[in-house]
C-alpha positions in Angstrom: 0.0 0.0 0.0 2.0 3.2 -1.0 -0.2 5.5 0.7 1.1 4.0 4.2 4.5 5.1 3.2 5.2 8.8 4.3 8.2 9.5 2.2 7.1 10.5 -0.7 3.5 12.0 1.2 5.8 14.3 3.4 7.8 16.0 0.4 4.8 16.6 -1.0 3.3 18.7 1.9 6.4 20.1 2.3 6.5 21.7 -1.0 2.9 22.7 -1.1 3.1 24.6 2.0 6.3 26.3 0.9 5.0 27.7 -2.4 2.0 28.6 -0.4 3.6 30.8 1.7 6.3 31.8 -0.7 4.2 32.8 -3.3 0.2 33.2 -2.1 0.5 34.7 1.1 2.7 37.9 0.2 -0.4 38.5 -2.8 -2.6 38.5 -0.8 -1.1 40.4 2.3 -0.4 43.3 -0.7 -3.7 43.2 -1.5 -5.2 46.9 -0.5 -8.6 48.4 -0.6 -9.9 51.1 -3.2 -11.4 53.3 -0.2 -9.4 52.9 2.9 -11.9 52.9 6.0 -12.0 56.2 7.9 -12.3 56.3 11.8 -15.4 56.6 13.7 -16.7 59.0 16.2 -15.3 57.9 19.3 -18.6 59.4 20.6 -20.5 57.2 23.0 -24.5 57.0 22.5 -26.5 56.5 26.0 -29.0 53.9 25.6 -32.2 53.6 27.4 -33.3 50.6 29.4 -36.5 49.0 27.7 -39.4 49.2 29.5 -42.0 46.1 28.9 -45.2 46.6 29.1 -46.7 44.0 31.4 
């Protein structure tokens, strides 16, 4: 059964995860965003407790 052997398996995974994060990762880490977000009001909006009606 090859599949039980890890040899060749473990190169395999190897490799893939090294292009991966050679390669992938940096593209998508440069990636940026058209509009960049602006900040929010730091502002803090007082809520009122809800009163049931029964």
């Amino acid at each position: 059964m090859p599949q039980l052997n890890p040899s060749p398996w473990f190169a395999i995974l190897v490799f893939s995860w090294l292009t991966f994060i050679t390669i992938v990762v940096p593209k998508t880490l440069n990636h940026t965003f058209p509009n960049e977000p602006s900040p929010q009001t730091t502002q803090i909006t007082k809520t009122n407790p809800w009163s049931w009606p029964w």
